[in-house]
C-alpha positions as CSV (number, residue, x, y, z in Angstrom):
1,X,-0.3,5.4,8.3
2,X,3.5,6.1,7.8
3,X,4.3,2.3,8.5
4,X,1.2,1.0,5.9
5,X,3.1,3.5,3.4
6,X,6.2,2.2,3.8
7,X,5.2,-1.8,3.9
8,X,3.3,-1.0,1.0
9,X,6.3,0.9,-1.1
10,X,8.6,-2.4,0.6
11,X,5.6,-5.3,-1.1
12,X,5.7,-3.4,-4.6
13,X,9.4,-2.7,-4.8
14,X,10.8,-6.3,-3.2
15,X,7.8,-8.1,-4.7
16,X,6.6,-6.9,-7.5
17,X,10.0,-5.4,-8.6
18,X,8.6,-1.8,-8.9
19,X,11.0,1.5,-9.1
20,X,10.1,2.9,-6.0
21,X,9.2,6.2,-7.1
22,X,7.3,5.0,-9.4
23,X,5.2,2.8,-6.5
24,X,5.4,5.8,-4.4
25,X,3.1,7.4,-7.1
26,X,1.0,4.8,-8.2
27,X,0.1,4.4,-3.9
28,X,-0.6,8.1,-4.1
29,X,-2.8,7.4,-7.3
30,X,-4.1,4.2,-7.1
31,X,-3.9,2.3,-3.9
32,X,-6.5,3.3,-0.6
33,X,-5.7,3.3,2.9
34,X,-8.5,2.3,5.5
35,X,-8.6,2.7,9.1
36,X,-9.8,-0.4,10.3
37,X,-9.4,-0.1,13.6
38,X,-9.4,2.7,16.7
39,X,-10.1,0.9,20.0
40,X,-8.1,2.6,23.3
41,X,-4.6,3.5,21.5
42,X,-4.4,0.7,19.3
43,X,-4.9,1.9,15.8
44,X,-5.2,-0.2,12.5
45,X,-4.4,1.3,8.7
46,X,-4.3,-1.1,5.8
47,X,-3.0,-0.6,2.4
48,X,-5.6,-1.8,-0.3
49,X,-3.6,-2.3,-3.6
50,X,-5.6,-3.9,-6.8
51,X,-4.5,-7.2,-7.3
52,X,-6.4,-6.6,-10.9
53,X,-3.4,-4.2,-11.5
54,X,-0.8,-6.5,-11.7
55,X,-2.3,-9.8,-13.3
56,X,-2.2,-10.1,-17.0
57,X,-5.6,-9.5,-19.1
């Protein structure tokens, strides 16, 4: 979950050229997390941001 986080505050702020406090809060408000996978000791977590967020309207 910690590495998702982080990958996900690294694609807004790199990308997307977001503050990173400011993606650290819109994760915490606006993004979900999924575990997609538990098999053994392999575990999955993805970030799910909205690409409708970011496109223009």
């Amino acid at each position: 979950m910690r590495r998702a986080v982080v990958n996900a505050l690294d694609f807004l702020q790199d990308d997307l050229g977001m503050d990173r406090a400011v993606a650290y809060a819109y994760l915490s408000a606006a993004a979900d997390f999924e575990i997609s996978q538990v098999v053994d000791r392999t575990v999955g977590v993805h970030g799910v941001i909205r690409r409708d967020h970011f496109t223009a309207q």
